[in-house]
C-alpha positions as CSV (number, residue, x, y, z in Angstrom):
1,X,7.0,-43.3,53.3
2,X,7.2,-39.3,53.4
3,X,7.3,-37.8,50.1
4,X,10.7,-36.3,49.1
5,X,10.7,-31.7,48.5
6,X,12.5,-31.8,45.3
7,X,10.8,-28.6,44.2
8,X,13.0,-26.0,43.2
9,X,12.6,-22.8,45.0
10,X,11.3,-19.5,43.8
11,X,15.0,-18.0,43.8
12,X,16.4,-21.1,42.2
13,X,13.7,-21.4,39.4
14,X,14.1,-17.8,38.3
15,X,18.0,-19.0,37.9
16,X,16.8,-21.5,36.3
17,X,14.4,-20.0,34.1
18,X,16.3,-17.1,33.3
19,X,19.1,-19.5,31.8
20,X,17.3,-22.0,29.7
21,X,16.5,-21.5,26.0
22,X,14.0,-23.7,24.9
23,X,10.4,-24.1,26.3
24,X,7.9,-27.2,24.8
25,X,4.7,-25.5,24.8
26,X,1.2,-27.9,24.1
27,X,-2.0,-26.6,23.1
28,X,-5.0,-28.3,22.0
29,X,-7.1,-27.8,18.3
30,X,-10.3,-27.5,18.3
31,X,-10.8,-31.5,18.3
32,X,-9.0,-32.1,21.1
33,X,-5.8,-32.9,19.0
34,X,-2.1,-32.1,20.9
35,X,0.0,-29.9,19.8
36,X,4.0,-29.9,21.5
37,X,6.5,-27.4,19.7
38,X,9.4,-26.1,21.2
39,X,9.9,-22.5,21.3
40,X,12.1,-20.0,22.8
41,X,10.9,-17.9,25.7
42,X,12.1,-15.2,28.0
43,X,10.9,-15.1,31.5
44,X,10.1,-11.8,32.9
45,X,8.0,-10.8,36.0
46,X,6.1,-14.3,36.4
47,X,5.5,-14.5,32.4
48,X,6.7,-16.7,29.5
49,X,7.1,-14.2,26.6
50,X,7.2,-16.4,23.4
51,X,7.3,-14.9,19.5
52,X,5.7,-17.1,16.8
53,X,4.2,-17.0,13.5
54,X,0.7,-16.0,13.0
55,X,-1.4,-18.3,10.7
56,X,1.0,-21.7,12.5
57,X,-0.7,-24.3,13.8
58,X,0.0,-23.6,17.3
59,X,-0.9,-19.8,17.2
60,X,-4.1,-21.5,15.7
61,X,-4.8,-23.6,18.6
62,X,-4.2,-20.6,21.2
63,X,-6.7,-18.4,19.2
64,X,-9.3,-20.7,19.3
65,X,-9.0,-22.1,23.4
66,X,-5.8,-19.6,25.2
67,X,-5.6,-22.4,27.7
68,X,-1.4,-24.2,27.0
69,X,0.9,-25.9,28.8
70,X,4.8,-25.3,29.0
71,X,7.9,-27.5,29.8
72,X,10.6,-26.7,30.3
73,X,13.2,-29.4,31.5
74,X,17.1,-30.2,31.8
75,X,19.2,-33.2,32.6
76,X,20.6,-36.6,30.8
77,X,21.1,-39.0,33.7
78,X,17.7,-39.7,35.6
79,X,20.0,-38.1,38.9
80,X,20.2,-35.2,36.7
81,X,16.5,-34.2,35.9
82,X,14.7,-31.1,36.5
83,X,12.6,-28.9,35.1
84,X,9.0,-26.5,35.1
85,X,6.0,-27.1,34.1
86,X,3.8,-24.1,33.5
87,X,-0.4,-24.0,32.8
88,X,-1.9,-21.0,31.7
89,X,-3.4,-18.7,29.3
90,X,-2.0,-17.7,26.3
91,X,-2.7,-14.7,25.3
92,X,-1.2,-11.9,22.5
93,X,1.6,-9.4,24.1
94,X,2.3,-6.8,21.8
95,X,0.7,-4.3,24.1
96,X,2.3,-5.3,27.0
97,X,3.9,-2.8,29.0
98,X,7.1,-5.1,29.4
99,X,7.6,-5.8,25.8
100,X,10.4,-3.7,25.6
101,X,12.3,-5.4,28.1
102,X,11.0,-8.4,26.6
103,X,13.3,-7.7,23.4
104,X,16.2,-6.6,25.2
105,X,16.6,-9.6,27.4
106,X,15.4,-12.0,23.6
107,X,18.7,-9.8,22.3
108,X,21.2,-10.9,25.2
109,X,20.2,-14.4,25.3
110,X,19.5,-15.2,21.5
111,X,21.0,-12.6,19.6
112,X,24.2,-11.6,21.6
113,X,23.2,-8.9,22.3
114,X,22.1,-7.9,18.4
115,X,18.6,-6.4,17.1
116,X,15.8,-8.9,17.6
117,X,15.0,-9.5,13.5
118,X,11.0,-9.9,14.6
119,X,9.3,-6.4,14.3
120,X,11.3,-6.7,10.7
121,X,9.0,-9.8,9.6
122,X,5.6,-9.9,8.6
123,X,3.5,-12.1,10.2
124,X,5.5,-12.7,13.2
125,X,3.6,-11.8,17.3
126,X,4.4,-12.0,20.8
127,X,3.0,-14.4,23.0
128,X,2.9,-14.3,27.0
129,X,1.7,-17.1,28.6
130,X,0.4,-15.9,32.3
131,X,0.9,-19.6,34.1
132,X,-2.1,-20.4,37.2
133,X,0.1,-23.2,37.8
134,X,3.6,-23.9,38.2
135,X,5.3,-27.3,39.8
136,X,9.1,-28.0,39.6
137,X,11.3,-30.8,40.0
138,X,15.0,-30.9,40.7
139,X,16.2,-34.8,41.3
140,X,19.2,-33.8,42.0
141,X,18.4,-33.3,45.4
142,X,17.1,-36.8,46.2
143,X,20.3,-37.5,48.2
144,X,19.6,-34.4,50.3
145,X,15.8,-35.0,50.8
146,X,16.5,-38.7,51.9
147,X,18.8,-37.7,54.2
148,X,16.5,-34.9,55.9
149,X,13.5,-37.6,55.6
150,X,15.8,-40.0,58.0
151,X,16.4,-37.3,60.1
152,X,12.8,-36.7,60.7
153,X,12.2,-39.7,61.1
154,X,10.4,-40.3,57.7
């Protein structure tokens, strides 16, 4: 049986990226124990930019090994289901060039279009995770890839 493109393509995932809120990054302690939390993210030139609390658990885990994983998936109905998964390092962003852009999209899509609170807090730190990896999934088009399997004779 052929396998069935239900990848979304590079277009359609910065849509897609762009619009969604939440990402569920894992990292690993020390021991080898997961760590899943869902955080908000702004995608921006092939980077997750994340903010997060120093001294947490999961900024823990990223100082000692930068290495994380990243979902970030939609969809009720198993017709419906899509999403990214992202593997990369994790690595402090403050002095990134883009961080300024960074805040202004976190103000339009969190804050409508208010002053991102962060710089304000103490203990608070960007994050950009640089993915090596990316697959996606869109099974909403399974119809579509069926029918261009049976065409080609798949």
């Amino acid at each position: 049986m052929t396998k069935l493109d239900l990848s979304l393509g590079e277009e359609e995932m910065q849509r897609y990226l762009d619009r969604q809120r939440t990402i569920r990054l894992a990292t690993n302690s020390p021991d080898g124990d997961p760590q899943v939390v869902p955080l908000w993210f702004v995608w921006l030139d092939g980077a997750i930019f994340l903010n997060s609390t120093l001294g947490n658990l999961t900024v823990e885990n990223i100082e000692a090994s930068n290495r994380a994983a990243g979902i970030v998936d939609d969809g009720e109905l198993y017709e419906e289901l899509r999403g990214v998964l992202l593997r990369g390092r994790v690595e402090r962003a403050e002095d990134d060039p883009r961080i300024e852009r960074v805040k202004a999209s976190w103000s339009q899509k969190y804050m409508g279009g208010g002053p991102v609170p962060y710089d304000r807090w103490r203990d608070r730190a960007w994050f950009r995770l640089t993915p090596d990896d990316i697959a996606s999934w869109d099974f909403r088009k399974i119809p579509e890839a069926k029918a261009r399997a049976r065409s080609e004779g798949g």
